[in-house]
C-alpha positions in Angstrom: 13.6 10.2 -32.9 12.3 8.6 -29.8 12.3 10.3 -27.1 14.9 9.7 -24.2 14.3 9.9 -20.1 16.7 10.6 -17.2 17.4 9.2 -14.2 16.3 11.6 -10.9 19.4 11.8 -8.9 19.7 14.2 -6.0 17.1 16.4 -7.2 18.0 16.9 -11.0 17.2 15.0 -14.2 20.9 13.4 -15.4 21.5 11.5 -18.7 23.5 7.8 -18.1 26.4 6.6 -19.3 24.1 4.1 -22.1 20.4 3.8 -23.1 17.9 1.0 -23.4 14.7 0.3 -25.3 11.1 0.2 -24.1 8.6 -1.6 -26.6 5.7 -2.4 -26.1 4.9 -6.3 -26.0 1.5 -6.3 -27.3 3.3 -4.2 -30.7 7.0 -4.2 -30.7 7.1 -1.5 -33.5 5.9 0.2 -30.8 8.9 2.2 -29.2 7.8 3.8 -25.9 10.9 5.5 -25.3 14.7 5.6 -24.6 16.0 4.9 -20.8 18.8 5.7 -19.4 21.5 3.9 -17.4 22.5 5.0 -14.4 26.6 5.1 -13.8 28.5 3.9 -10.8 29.3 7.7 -9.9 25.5 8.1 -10.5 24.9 6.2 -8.0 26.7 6.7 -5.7 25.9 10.8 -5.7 22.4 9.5 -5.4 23.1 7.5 -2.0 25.3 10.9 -0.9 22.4 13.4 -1.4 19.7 10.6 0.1 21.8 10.5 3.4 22.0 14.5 3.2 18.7 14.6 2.6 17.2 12.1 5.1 17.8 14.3 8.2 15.8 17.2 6.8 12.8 15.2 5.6 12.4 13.5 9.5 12.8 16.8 10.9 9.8 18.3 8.7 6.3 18.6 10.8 3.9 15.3 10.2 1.4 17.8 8.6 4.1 18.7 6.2 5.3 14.9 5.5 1.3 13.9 5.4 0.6 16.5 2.6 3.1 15.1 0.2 2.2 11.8 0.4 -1.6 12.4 -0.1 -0.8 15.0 -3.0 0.8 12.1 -4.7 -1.9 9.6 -3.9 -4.2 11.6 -5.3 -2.5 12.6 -8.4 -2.2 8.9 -9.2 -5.5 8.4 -8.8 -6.5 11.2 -10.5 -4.6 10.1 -13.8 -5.2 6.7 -13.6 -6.3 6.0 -17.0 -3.3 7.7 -18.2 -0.9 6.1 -16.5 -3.0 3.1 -16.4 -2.7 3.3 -20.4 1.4 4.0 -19.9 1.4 1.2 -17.6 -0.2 -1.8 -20.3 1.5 -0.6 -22.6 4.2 -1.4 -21.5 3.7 -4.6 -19.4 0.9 -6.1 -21.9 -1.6 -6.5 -18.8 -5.6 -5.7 -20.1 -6.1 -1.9 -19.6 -9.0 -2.3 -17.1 -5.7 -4.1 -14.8 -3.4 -0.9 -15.7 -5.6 1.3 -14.8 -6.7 -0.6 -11.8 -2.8 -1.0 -10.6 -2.2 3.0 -10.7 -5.4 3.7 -9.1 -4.2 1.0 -6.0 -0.7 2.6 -6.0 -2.4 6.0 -5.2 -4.3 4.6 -2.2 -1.0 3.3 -1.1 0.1 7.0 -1.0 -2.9 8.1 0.4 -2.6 5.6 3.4 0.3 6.3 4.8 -0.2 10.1 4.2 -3.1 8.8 7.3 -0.2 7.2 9.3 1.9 10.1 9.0 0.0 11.1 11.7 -0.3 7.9 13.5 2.6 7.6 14.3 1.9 6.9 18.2 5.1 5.6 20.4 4.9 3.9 24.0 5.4 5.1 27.5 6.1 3.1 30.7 6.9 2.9 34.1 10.6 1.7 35.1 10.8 -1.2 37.5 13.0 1.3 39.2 11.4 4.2 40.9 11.2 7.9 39.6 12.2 7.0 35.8 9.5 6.5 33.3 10.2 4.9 30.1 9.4 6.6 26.5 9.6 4.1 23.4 9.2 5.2 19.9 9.8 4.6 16.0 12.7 6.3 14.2 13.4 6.3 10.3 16.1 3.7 9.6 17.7 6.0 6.9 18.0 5.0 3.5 15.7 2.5 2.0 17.1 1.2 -0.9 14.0 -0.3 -3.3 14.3 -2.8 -6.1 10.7 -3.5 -7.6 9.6 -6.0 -10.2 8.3 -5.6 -13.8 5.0 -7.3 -13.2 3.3 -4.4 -11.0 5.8 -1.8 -11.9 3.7 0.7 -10.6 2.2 -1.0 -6.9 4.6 -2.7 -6.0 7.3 -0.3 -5.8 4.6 2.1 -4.2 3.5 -0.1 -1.2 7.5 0.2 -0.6 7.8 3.8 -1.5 5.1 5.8 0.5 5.8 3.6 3.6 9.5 4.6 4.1 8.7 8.2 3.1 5.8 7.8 5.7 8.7 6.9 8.3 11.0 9.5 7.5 13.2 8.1 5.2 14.8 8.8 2.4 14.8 6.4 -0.8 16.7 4.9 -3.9 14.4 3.6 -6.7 15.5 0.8 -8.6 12.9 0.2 -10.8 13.0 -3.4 -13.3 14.5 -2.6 -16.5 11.6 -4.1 -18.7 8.9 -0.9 -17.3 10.9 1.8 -16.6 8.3 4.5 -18.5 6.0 3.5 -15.2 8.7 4.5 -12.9 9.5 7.4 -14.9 5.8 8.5 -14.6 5.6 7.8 -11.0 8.9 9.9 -10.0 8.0 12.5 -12.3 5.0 13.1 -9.8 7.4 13.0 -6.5 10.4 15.0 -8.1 7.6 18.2 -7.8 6.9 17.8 -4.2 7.5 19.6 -1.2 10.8 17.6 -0.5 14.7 17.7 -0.1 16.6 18.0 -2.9 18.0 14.4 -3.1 15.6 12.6 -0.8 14.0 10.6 -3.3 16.2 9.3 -6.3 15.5 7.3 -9.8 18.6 5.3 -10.5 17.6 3.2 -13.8 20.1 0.1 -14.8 20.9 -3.5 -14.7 20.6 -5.9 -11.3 23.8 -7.2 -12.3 25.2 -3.8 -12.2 23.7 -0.8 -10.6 21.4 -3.3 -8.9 24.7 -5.3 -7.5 26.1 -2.0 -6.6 23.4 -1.0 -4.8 23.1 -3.7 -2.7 26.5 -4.3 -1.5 26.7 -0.1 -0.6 27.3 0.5 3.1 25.4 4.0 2.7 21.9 1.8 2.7 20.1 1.4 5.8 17.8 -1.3 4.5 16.8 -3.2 1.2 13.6 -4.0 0.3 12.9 -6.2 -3.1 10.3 -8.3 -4.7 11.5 -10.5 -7.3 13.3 -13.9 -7.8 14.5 -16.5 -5.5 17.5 -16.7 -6.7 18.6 -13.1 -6.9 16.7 -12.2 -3.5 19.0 -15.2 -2.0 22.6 -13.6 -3.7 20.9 -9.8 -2.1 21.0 -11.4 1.4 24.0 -12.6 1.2 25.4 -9.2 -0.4 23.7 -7.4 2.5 24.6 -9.6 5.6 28.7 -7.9 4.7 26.8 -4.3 6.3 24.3 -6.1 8.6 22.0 -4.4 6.0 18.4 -4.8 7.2 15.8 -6.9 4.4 12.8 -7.3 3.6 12.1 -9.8 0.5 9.4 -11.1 -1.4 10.0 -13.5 -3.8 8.5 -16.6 -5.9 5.6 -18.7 -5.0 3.5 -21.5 -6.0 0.2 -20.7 -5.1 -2.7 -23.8 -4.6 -6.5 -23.0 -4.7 -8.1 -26.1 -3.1 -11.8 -27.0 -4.3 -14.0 -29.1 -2.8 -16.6 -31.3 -3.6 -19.1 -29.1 -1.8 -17.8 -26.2 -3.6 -20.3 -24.1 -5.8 -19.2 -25.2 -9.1 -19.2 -21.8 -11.1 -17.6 -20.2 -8.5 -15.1 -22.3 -8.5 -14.3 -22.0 -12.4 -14.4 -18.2 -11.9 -11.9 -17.9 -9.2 -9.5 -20.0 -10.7 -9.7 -18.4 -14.3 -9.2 -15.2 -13.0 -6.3 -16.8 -10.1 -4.5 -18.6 -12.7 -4.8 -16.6 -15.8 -5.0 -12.4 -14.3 -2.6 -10.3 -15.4 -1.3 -13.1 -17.9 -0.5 -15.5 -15.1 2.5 -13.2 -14.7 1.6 -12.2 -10.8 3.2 -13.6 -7.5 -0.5 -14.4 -6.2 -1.3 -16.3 -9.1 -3.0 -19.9 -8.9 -1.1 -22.0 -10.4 -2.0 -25.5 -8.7 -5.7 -26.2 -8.8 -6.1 -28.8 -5.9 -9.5 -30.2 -6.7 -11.7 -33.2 -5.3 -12.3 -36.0 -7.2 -16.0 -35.7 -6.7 -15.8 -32.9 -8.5 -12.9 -33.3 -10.5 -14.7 -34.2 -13.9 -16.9 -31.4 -13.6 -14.7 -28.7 -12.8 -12.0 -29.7 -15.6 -14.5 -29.6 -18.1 -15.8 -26.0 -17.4 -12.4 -24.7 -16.5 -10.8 -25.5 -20.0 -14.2 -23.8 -21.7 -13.4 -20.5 -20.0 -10.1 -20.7 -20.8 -10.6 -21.6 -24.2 -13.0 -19.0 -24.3 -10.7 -15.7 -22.6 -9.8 -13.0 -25.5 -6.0 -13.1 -25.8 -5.1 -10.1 -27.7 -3.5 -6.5 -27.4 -3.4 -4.6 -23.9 -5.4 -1.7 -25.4 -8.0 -3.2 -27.3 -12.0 -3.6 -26.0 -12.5 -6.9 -24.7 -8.7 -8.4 -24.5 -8.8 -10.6 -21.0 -5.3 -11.8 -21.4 -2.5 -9.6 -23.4 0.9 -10.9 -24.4 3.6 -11.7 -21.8 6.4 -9.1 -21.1 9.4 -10.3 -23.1 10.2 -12.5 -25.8 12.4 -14.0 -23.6 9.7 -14.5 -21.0 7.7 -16.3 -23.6 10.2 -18.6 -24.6 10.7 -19.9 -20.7 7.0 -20.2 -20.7 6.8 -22.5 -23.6 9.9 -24.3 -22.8 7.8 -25.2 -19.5 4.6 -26.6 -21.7 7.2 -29.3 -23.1 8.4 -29.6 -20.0 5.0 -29.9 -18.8 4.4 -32.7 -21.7 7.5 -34.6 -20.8 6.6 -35.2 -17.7 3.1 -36.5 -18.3 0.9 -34.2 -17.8 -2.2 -33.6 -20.6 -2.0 -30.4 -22.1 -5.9 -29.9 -22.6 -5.9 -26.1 -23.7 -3.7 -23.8 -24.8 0.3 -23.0 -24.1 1.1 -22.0 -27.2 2.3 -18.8 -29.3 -0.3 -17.3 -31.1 -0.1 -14.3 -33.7 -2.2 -11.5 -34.0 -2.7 -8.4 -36.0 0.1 -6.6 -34.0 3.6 -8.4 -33.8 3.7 -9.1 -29.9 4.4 -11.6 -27.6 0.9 -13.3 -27.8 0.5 -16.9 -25.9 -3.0 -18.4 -24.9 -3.8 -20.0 -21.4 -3.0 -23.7 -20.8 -4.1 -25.8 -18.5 -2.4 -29.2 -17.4 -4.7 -32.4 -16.3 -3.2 -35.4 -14.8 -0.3 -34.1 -12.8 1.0 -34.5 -9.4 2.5 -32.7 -6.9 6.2 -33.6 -7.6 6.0 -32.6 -11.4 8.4 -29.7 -11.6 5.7 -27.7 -13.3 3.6 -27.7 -9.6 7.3 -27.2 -7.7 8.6 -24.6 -9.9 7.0 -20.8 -10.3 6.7 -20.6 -13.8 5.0 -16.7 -14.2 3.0 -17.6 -17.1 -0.5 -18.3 -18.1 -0.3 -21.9 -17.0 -2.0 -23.7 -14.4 -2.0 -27.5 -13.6 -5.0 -29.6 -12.1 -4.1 -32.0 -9.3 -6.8 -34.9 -8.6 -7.5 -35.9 -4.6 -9.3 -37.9 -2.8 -10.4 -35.6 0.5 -9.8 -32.7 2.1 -6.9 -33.7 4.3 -4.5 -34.9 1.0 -6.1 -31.5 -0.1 -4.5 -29.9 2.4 -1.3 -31.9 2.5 -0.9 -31.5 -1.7 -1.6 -27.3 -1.0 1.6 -27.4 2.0 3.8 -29.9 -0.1 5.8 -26.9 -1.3 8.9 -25.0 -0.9 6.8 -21.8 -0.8 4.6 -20.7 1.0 2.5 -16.7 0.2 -1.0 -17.6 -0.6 -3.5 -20.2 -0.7 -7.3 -20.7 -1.3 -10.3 -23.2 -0.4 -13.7 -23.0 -1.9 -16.1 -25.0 0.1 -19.9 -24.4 1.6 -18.3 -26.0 4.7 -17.1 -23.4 7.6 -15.7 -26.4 9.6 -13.6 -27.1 6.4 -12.8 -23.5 6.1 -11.8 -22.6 9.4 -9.4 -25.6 9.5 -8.0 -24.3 6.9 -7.7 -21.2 7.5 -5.5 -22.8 10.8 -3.8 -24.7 9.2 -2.3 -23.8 5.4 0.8 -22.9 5.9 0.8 -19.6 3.7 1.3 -15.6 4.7 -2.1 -15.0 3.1 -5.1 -17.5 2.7 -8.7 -16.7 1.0 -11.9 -18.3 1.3 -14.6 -19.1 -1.9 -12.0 -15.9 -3.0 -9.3 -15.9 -5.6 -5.5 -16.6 -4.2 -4.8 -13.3 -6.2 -5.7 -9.8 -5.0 -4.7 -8.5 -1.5 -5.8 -5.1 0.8 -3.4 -2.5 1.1 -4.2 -1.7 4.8 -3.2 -5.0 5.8 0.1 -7.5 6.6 1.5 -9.0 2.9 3.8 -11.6 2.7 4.6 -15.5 3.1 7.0 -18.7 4.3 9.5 -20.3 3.4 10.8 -19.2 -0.2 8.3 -16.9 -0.1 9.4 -14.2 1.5 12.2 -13.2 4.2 11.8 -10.6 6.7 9.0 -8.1 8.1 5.9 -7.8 6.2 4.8 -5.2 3.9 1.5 -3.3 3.9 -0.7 -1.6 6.3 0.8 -0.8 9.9 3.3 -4.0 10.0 5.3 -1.8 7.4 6.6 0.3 10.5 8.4 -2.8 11.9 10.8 -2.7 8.4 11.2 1.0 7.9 11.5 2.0 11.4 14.4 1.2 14.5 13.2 1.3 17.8 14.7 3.9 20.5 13.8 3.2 23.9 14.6 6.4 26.6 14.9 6.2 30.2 14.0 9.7 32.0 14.3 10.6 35.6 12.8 14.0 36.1 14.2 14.3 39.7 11.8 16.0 42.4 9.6 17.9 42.3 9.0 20.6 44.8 
């Protein structure tokens, strides 16, 4: 019998009302483990004993607050192979990613353990005389947090340890399709030096627990990474409580190369952009803007190294690419290589279902040649191991093919030229933008986040998470006196 996991709701482990599989997608006779679903009453004793709970975890000492965090960091860290394993075998990403991912997620921890103790206000004088001015940062209560299948394990940490960090209390609402990752992680916090109820694992469906969650006037703020479309129906869902948000959603990420670019690097970053991960990353570059100077050159090595990559299960030595998460993922991926084809574009590699010696959800890397910019396969995020090359003349249609979008979270240039770079650097209108580096992969002690569809609200990461899990209180004192 497989074995089944609770939800963590004000401090105890509870059984749901129902129970979903976990397999794994690289061997679905592989069952991980049962989940279960959280109830409405579930939930709503979770927000109850979060709002109880809140008070006592911002009164602790910083000290206090600052050891919790870092004992988690460094727990993650510490059993990042394990977890890392837990993690791809779940998701399908290569192991060396899994175990990357949990290692990350416990430097999240361990940074804001650091800012526990940064946590600095303001002081002023009054334009009026004899009353100084004190301004500081306050939790905003509870944090509800809805995190995506893809990073199951960062993501929903880079939201987690900051809204601890800031004295707030939190509900987890981890993606259906990984919940054995955000088992593992809350398994870690439930043993901490915290309230009973502070920190809460509520497992279930968006359209559900999620919905529920959202539209609940005991949460302080919402923070989600996901779709655009269900990011756009929370914000309307939390504008009825003047709810605070912070979103990150889809993207359509551009690495521009240009004809001064060092060929091989070039091929590299945009293997690893388009293809890390199984294309199935927010960061991923899935237009490759490329000059025609070099256009003939680049094609032809870029469609040999992804012919080449090692598609194949998460655990095994050598696998660069495992299968996508879901058969249902896989289907909307191939349904986007006839799309893809319908529209005109050349299929030269790949995009298609493979089998190997496990039953999984197995597809290789495909690369379109011959598109344009207002294809639907370079307007739409497609989360898949796709990417599509787009011919142009010079750097400014470069430029102008890379903004053309509805999104806007990263972009790339490779070029020798630092004119060429520092334009644009200026000038691509993206949240995050690399240089002769790959679109994907970002530092945790720094601002994340984009434009337009992007993302909505204050940024995540580094010290521009205070802005989103923090209010501001500004005091006026007059001490009188003194004599």
């Amino acid at each position: 019998m497989a074995k089944t996991y609770l939800n963590y709701i004000a401090g105890d482990w509870v059984a749901g009302d129902a129970e979903i599989e976990n397999r794994n997608p690289s061997d679905i006779s592989d069952l991980i483990g049962l989940y279960a679903q959280a109830s409405p009453d579930q939930l709503e004793r979770a927000l109850d004993a979060a709002r109880a709970a809140q008070g006592e975890w911002a009164a602790y000492g910083i000290e206090r607050k600052q050891a919790v965090l870092m004992s988690i960091g460094n727990e993650m860290m510490a059993r990042a192979e394990e977890l890392g394993r837990l993690l791809s075998r779940e998701e399908g990403k290569p192991l060396a990613e899994g175990k990357g991912e949990v290692f990350r997620a416990g430097q999240f921890f361990t940074y804001y353990a650091a800012e526990c103790l940064r946590q600095l206000g303001e002081n002023a004088d009054s334009v009026r005389p004899g009353v100084e001015v004190d301004v500081r940062r306050e939790p905003i209560g509870t944090v509800a947090v809805i995190s995506p299948w893809n990073f199951p394990t960062a993501t929903a940490s880079w939201k987690i340890a900051p809204a601890l960090c800031y004295g707030n209390a939190v509900i987890w609402k981890p993606a259906n399709m990984t919940p054995a990752s955000a088992y593992a992680l809350t398994e870690i916090i439930s043993r901490q030096d915290i309230p009973k109820g502070l920190f809460n694992l509520v497992m279930g469906a968006g359209g559900s627990i999620g919905q529920r969650l959202v539209e609940s006037p005991k949460v302080n703020a919402i923070s989600f990474t996901g779709s655009v479309p269900v990011g756009k129906g929370i914000a309307s869902a939390a504008i009825q409580n003047l709810t605070k948000v912070q979103m990150e959603m889809g993207s359509k990420n551009a690495l521009a190369v240009m004809e001064d670019a060092d060929l091989d690097l070039a091929v590299t970053l945009a293997l690893g952009g388009a293809f890390g991960g199984t294309g199935q990353k927010c960061t991923a570059s899935s237009r490759l803007v490329v000059h025609a100077g070099i256009h003939d050159a680049f094609v032809e090595k870029l469609v040999a190294g992804a012919e080449a990559m090692t598609v194949g299960h998460a655990l095994d030595a050598g696998t660069q690419i495992g299968p996508v998460v879901s058969e249902t993922q896989l289907n909307e991926n191939l349904a986007y290589v006839d799309l893809g084809k319908s529209e005109g574009a050349e299929l030269a590699c790949g995009g298609t279902r493979v089998s190997r010696e496990t039953e999984g959800y197995y597809m290789t890397p495909g690369v379109f040649l011959d598109t344009t910019n207002a294809m639907r396969i370079n307007r739409e995020e497609m989360f898949a191991p796709l990417t599509s090359v787009i011919r142009v003349d010079g750097y400014e249609e470069a430029l102008a093919v890379v903004n053309d979008t509805n999104f806007g979270l990263t972009s790339g240039i490779v070029t020798q030229s630092l004119a060429r770079a520092t334009h644009f650097r200026r000038n691509a209108r993206t949240g995050v933008v690399t240089v002769n580096l790959p679109t994907a992969g970002t530092d945790y002690h720094v601002p994340f986040g984009g434009r337009g569809d992007s993302s909505y609200g204050p940024r995540e990461q580094g010290r521009a998470a205070a802005e989103f899990y923090t209010t501001v209180k500004t005091a006026y004192i007059s001490a009188g006196v003194a004599k």
